[in-house]
SEFI-57516 format. One record per atom (N, C-alpha, C): residue in one letter; y, x, z. Coordinates in steps of 0.05 Angstrom, whole numbers, padded with zeros to 5 digits, always signed. Atoms other than C-alpha are relative to their C-alpha. Last residue first. Layout:
BEGIN
aYXZ
...
END
This chain:
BEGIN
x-00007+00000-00017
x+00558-00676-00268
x+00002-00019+00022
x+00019+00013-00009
x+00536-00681-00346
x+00012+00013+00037
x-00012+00000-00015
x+00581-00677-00406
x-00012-00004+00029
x+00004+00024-00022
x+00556-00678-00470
x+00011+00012+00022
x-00003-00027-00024
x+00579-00647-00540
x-00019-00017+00022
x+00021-00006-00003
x+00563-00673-00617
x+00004+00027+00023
x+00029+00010+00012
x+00627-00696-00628
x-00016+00020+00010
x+00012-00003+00028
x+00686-00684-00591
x-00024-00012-00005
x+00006-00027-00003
x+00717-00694-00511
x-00006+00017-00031
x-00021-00004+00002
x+00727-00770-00518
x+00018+00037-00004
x-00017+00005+00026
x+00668-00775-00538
x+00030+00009+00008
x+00016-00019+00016
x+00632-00728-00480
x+00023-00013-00024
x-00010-00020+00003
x+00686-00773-00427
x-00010+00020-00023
x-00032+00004-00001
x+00658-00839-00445
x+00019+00031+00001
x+00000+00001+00033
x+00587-00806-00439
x+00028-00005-00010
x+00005-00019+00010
x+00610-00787-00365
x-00014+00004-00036
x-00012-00012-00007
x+00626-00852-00342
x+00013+00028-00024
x-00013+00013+00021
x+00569-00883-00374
x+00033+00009-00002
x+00007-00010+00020
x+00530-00836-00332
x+00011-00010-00025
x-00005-00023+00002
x+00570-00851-00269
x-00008+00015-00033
x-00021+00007+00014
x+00557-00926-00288
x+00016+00024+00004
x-00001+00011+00042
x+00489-00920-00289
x+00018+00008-00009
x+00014-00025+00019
x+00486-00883-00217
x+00007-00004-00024
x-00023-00027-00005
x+00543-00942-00193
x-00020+00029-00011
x-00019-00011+00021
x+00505-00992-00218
x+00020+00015+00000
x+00007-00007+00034
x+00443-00972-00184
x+00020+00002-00016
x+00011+00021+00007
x+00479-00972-00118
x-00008+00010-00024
x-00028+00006+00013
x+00480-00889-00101
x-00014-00040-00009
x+00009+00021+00029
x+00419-00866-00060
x+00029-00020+00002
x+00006+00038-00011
x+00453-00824-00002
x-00005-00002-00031
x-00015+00023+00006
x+00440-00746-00034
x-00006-00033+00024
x-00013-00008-00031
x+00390-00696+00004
x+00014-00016-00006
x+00004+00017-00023
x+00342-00731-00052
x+00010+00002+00024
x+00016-00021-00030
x+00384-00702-00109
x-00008-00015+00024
x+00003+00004-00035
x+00412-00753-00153
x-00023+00015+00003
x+00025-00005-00008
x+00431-00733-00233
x+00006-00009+00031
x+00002-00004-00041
x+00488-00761-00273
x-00027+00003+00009
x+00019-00002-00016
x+00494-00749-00354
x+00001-00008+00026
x-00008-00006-00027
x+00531-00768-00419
x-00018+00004+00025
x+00026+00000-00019
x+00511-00749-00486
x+00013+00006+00033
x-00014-00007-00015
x+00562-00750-00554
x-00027-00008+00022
x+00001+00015-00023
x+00524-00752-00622
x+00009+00001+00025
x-00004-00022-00029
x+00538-00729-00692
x-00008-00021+00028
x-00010+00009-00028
x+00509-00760-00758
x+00005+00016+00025
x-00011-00016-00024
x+00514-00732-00824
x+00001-00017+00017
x-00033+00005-00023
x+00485-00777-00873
x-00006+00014+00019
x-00011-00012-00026
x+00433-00755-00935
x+00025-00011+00019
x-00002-00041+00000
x+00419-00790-00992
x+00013-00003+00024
x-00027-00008+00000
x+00426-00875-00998
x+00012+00026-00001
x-00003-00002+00031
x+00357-00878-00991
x+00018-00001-00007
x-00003+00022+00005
x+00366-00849-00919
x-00010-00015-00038
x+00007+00007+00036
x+00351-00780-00903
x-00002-00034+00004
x+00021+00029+00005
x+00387-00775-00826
x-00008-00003-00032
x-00007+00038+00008
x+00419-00711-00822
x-00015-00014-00004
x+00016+00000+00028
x+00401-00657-00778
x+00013-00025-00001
x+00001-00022+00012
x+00444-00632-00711
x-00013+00006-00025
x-00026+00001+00022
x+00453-00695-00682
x+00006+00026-00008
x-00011+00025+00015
x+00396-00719-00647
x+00019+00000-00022
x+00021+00021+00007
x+00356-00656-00623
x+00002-00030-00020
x+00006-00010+00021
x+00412-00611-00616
x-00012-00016-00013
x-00013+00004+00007
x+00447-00668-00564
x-00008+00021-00039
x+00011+00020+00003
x+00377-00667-00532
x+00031-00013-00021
x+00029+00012+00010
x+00379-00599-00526
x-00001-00030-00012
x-00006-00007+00032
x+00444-00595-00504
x-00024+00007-00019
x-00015+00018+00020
x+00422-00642-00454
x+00017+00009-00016
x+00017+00028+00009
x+00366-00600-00428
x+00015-00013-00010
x+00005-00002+00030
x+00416-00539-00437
x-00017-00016-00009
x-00010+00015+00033
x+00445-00564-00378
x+00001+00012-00016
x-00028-00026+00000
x+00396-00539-00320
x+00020-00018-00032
x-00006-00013+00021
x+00347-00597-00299
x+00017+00021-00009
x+00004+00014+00027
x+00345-00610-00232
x+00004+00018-00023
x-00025-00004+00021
x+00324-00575-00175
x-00006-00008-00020
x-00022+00008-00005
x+00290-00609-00110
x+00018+00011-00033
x-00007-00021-00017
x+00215-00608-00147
x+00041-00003-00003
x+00008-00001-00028
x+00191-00673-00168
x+00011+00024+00023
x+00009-00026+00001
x+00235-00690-00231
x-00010-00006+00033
x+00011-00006-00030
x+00240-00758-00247
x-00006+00031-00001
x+00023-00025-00001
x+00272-00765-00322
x-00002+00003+00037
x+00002+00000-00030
x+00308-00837-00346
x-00026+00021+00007
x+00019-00013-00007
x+00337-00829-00420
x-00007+00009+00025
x-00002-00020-00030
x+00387-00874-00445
x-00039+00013+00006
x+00032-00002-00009
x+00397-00889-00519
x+00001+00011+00028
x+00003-00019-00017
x+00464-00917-00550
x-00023+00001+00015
x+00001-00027+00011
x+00487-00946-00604
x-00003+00024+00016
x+00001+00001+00024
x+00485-01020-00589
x-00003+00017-00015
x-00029+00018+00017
x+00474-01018-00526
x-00004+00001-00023
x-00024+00012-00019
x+00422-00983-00470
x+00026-00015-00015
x-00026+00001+00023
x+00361-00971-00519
x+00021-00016+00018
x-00005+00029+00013
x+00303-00943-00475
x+00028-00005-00018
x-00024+00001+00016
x+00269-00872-00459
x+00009-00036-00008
x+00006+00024+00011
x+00225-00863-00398
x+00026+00003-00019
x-00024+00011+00001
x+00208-00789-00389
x+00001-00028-00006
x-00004+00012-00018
x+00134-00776-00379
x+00028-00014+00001
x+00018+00031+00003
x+00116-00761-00446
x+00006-00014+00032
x+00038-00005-00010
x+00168-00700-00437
x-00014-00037+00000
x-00004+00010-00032
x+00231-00712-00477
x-00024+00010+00011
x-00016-00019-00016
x+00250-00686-00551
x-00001+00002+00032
x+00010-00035+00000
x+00196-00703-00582
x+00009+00010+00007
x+00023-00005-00010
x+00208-00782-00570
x-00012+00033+00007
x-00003+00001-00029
x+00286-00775-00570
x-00020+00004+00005
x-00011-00032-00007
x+00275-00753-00652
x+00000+00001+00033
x+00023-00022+00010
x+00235-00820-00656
x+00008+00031+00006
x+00019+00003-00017
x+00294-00861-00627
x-00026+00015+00001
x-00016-00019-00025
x+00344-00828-00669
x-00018-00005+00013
x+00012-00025+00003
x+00292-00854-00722
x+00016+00018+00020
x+00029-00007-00001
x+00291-00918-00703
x-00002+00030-00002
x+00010+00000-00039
x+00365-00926-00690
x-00027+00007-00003
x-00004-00031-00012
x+00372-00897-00764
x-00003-00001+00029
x+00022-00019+00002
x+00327-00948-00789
x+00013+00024+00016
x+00027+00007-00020
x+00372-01002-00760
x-00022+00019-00005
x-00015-00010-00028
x+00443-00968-00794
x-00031-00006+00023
x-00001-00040-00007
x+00402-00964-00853
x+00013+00003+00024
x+00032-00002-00007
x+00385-01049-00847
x+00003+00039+00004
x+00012+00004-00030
x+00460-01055-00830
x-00034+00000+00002
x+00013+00009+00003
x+00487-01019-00895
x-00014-00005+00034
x+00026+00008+00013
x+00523-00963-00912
x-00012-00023+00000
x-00009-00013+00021
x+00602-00960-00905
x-00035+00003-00010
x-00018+00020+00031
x+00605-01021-00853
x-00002+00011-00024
x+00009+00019+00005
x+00532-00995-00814
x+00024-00015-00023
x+00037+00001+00010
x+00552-00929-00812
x+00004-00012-00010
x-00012-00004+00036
x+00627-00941-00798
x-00024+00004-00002
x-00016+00022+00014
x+00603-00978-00732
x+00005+00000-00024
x+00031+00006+00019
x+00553-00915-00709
x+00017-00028-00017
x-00016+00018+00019
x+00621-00876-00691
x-00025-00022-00014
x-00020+00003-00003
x+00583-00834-00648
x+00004-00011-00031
x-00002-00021+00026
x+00504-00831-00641
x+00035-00014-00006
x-00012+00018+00022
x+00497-00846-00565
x+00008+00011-00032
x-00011-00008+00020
x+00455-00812-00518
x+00015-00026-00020
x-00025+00025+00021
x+00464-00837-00441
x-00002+00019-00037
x-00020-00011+00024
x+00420-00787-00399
x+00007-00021-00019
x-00004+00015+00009
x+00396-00809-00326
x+00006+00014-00027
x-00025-00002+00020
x+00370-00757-00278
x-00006-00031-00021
x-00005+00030+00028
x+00326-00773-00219
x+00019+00004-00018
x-00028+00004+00013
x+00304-00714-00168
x-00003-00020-00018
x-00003-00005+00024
x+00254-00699-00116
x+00024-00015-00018
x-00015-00016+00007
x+00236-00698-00046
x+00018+00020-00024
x+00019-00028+00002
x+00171-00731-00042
x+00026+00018-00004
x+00018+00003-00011
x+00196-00802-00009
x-00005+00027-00007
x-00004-00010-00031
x+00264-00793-00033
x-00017+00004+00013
x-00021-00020-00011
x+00247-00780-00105
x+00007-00005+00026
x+00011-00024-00005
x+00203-00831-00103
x+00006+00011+00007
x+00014+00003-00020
x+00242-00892-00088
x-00012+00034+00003
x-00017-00007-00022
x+00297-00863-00133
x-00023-00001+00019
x-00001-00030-00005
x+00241-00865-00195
x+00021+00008+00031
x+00027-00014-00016
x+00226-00935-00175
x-00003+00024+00001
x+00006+00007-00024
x+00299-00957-00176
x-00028+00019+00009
x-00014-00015-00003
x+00304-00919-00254
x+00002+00001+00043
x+00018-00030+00000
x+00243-00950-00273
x+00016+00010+00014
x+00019+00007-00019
x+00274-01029-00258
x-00017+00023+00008
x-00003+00004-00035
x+00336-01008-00278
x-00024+00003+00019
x-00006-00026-00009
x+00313-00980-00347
x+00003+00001+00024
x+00016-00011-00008
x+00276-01048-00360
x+00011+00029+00018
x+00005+00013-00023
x+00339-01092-00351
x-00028+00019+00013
x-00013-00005-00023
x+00371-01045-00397
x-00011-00005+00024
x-00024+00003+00008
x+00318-01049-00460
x+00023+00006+00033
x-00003+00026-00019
x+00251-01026-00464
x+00022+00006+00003
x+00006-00016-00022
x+00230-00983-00534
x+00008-00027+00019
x+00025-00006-00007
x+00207-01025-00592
x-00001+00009+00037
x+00017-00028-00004
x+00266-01002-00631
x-00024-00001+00020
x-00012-00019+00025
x+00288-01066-00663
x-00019+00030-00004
x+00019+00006+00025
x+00260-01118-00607
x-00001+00017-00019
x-00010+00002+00018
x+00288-01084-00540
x-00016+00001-00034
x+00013-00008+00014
x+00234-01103-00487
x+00013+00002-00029
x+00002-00025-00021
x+00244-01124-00409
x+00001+00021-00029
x-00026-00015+00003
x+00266-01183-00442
x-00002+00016+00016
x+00001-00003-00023
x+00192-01217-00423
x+00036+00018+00005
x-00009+00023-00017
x+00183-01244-00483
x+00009-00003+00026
x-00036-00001+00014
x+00192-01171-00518
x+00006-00036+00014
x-00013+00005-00026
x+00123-01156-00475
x+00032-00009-00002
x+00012+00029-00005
x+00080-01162-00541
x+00009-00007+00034
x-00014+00023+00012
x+00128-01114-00569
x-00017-00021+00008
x-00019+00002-00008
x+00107-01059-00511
x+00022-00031-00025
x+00010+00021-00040
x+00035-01063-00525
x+00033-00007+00000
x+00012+00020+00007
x+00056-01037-00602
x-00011-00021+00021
x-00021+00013+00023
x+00107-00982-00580
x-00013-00031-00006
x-00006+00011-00014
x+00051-00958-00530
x+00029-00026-00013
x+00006+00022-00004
x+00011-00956-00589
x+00007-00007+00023
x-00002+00030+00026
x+00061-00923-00633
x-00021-00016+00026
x-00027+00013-00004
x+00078-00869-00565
x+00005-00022-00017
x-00004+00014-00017
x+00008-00850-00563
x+00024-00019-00007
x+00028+00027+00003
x-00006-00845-00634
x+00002-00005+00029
x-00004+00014+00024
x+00056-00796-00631
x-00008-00018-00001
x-00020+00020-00011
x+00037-00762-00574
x+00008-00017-00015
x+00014+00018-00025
x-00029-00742-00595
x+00018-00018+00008
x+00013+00017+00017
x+00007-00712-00660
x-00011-00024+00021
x-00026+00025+00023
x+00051-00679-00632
x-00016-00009+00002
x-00008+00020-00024
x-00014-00647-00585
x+00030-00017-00014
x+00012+00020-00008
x-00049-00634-00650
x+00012-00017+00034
x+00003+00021+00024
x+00008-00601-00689
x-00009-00015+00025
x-00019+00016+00009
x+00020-00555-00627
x+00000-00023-00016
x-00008+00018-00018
x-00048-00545-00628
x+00021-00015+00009
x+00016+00024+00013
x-00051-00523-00699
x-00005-00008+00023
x-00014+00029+00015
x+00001-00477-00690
x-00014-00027-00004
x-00019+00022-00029
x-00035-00448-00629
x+00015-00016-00017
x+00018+00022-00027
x-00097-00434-00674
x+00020-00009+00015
x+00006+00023+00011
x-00052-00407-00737
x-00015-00025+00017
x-00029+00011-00007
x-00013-00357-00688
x-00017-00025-00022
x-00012+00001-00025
x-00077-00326-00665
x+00026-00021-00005
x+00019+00011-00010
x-00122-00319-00736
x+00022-00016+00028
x+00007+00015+00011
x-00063-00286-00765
x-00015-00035+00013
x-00029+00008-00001
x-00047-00242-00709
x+00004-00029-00011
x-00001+00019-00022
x-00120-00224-00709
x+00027-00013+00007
x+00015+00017-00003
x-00114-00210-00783
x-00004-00011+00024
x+00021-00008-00020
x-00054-00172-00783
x-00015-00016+00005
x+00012-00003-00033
x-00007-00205-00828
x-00025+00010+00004
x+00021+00013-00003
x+00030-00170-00890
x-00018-00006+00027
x+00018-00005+00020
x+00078-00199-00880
x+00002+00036-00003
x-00015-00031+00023
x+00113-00205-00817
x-00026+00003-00021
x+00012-00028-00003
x+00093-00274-00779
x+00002+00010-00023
x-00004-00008+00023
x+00130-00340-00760
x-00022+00027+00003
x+00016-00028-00005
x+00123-00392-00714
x+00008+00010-00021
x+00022-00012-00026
x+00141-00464-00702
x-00006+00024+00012
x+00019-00015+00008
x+00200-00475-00748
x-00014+00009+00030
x+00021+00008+00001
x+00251-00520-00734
x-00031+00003+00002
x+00001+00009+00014
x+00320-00507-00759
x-00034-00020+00008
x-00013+00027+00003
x+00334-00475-00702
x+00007-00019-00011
x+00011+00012-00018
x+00277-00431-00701
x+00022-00024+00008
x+00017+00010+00002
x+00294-00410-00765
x-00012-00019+00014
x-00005+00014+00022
x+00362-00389-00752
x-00022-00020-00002
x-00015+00020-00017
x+00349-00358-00694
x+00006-00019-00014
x+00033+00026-00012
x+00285-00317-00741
x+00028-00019+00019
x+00020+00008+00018
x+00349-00297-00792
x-00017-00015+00018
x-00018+00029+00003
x+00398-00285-00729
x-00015-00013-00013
x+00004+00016-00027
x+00338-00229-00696
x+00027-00030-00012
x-00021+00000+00003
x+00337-00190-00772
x-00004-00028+00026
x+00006-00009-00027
x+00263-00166-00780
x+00025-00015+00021
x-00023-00005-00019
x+00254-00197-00844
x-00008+00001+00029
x+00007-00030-00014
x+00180-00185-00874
x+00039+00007+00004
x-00028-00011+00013
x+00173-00262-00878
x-00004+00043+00009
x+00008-00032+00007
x+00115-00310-00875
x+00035+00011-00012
x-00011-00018+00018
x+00137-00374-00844
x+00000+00028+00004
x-00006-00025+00006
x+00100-00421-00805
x+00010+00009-00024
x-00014-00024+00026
x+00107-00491-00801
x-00005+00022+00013
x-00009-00017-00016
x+00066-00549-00756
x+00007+00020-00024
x+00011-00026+00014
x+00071-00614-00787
x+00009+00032+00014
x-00009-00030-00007
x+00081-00674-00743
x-00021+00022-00014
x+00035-00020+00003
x+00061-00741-00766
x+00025+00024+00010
x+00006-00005-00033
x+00107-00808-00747
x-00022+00012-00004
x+00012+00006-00001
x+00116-00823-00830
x-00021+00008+00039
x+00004+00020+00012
x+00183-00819-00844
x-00024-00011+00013
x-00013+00026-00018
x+00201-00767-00795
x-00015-00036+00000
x+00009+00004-00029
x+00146-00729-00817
x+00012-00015+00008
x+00021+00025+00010
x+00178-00732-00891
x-00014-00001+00030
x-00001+00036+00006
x+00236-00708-00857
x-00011-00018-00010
x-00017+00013-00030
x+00215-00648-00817
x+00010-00036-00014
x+00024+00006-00017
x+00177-00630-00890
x+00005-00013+00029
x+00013+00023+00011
x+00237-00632-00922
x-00026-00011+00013
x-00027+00018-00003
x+00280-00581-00879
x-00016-00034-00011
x+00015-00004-00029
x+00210-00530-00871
x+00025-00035-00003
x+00018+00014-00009
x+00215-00531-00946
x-00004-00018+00018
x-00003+00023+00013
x+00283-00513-00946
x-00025-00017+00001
x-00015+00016-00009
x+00268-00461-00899
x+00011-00028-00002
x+00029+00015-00028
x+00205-00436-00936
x+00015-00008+00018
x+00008-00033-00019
x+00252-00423-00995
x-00020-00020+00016
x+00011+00016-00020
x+00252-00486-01060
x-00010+00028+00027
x+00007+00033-00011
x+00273-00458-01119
x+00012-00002+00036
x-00010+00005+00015
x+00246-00381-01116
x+00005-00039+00003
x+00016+00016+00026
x+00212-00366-01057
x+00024-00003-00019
x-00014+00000+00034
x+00239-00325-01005
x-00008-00002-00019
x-00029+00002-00010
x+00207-00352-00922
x+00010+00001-00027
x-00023-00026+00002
x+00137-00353-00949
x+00036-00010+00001
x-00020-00009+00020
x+00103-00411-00921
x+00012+00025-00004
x-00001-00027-00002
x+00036-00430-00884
x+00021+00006-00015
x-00014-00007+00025
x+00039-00509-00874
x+00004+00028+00013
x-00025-00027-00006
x-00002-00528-00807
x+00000+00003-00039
x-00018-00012-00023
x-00033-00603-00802
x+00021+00030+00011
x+00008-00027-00011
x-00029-00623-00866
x+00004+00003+00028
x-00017-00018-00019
x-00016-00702-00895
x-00021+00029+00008
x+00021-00012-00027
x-00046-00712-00956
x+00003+00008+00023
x+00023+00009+00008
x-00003-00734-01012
x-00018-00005+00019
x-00010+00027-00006
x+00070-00722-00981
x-00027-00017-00019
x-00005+00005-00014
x+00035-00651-00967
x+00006-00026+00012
x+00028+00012-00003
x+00009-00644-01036
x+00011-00007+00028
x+00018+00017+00012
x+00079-00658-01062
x-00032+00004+00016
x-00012+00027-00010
x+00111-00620-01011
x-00008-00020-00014
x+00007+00001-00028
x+00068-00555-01026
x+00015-00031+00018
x+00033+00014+00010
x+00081-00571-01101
x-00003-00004+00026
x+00004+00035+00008
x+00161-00574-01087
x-00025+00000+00000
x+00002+00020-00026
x+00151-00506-01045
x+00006-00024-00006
x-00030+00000-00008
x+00121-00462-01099
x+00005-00028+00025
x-00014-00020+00011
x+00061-00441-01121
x+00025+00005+00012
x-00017+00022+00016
x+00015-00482-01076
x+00018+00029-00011
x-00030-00025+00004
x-00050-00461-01040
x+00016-00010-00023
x-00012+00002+00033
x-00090-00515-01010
x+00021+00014-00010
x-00023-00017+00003
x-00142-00495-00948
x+00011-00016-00031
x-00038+00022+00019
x-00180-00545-00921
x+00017+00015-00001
x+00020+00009+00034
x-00251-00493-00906
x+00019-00011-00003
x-00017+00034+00013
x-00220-00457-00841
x-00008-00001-00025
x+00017+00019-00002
x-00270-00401-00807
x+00017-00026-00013
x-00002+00010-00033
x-00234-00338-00789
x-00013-00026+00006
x+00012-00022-00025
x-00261-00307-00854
x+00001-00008+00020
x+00030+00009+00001
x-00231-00364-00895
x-00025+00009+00019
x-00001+00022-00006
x-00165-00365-00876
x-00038-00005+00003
x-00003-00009-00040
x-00168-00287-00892
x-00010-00028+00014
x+00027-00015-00006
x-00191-00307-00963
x-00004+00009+00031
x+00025+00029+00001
x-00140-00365-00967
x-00022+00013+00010
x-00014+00012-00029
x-00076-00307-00944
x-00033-00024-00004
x+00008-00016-00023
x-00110-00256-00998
x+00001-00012+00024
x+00034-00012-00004
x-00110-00308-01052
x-00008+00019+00016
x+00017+00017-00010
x-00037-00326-01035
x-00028-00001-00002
x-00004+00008-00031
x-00007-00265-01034
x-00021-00023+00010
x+00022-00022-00009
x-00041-00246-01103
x+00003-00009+00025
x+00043+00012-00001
x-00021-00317-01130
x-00008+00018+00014
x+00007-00028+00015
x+00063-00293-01113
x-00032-00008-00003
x-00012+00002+00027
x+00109-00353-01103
x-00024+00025-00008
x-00018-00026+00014
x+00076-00368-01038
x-00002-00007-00027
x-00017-00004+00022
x+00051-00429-01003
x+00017+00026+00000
x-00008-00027+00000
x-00013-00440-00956
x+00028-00006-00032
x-00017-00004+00039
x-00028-00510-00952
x+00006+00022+00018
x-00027-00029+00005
x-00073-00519-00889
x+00005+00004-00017
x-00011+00013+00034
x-00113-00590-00863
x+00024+00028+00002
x-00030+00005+00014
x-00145-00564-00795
x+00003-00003-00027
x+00001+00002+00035
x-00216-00559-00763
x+00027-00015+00002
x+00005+00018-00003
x-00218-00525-00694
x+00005-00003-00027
x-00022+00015+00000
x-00238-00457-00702
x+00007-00028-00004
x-00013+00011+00024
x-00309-00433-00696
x+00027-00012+00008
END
């Protein structure tokens, strides 16, 4: 039997979707909710949370892109991860780049192949469930971690740990790394210009949007990474790698897609934010650098990313 999942199926066409429930059903899933279109499928969705949403990519209204666009932000809202598929019978390799950089988990060519079917709905629905694990981890380390905010190891706003903490990980990651021969990167994100934010919106939206940059950093890192809030508009991110090579730099254009490549939904409607991302890594053939000379290479090098454009980084 398949594990048990919450599944909206949505197409514009009833036959599609009574053939996609009946398949659903064969492979063993009973929470199926089929939707006409992709406002209902977001209405039951911001009713009930789902763990995989089945969409047709060209709907009338509301596509399975747009969907996929709302659904990423009611998740935001509510620290859930929905896993998307989209049904499409485009073949067109920019269309799925498109998709996948919007978000989208998976996709498959209508009409699907029942073990195909069966196959890409079981790993979406692990995906979901490991989000999801992390998630409820990361709220109740979030929730230990404010009863340590006496200890100023523990920025109050976003929860995460504040400068004094980063030092104190960032030392113990060097220790390592020399002892097993492994690596320490640093990453500096900052969301640029965050000042006009807060004067042209509002300083409680300028504080949700640190939260939720901070939420976007969570999915974007490995659970091992330590992430904290280094200033006023800026997030650093401390990664131990064990084996001598570091990261390649599309991890921090990654993490530059990650932050500043969607807008923040606010009640205020939509804001564009961009972000600049500085880096320094130590190799253990390296001399260990004073701390504030690592930091201040990476502060360094953010300094240079703005100065450079929006939503770039800079890492060396």
């Amino acid at each position: 039997m398949p594990p048990e999942l919450s599944l909206i199926v949505v197409d514009d066409m009833r036959f599609s979707r009574v053939v996609l429930e009946q398949s659903l059903r064969k492979i063993g899933y009973t929470d199926i909710r089929l939707a006409p279109t992709g406002a209902e499928a977001l209405k039951m969705a911001t009713e009930r949370r789902a763990d995989v949403i089945l969409a047709d990519w060209v709907m009338p209204g509301m596509s399975g892109l747009d969907l996929l666009d709302e659904i990423r932000r009611l998740d935001e809202r509510r620290h859930w991860y929905t896993a998307v598929l989209l049904f499409t019978a485009k073949g067109e390799n920019e269309a799925l780049l498109e998709a996948f950089r919007r978000g989208v988990d998976d996709y498959l060519v209508k009409p699907p192949e029942a073990n195909a079917l069966a196959a890409r709905v079981y790993g979406a629905g692990r995906i979901a469930s490991l989000h999801n694990a992390l998630l409820q981890t990361a709220d109740a380390v979030q929730a230990a971690n404010r009863e340590l905010i006496a200890s100023n190891q523990i920025d109050a706003l976003t929860g995460l740990g504040n400068r004094r903490y980063l030092e104190q990980r960032i030392e113990a990651m060097l220790r390592v790394a020399q002892a097993r021969h492994g690596g320490v990167c640093v990453a500096l994100v900052a969301i640029d210009h965050f000042k006009r934010i807060n004067e042209r919106y509002s300083y409680d939206i300028g504080d949700d949007m640190l939260n939720n940059v901070a939420l976007r950093l969570r999915n974007a890192v490995r659970p091992t990474d330590v992430i904290t809030r280094h200033g006023e508009d800026t997030f650093a991110i401390a990664m131990a790698y064990q084996e001598p090579s570091l990261p390649r730099p599309d991890l921090f254009a990654r993490l530059v897609e990650t932050t500043g490549m969607r807008a923040y939904h606010s009640d205020m409607g939509d804001i564009e934010i961009t972000v600049s991302v500085g880096a320094h890594c130590h190799h253990s053939d390296q001399a260990i650098e004073p701390l504030s000379t690592f930091i201040g290479a990476a502060e360094d090098n953010l300094a240079a990313a703005k100065v450079a454009g929006r939503n770039g980084f800079i890492y060396r």
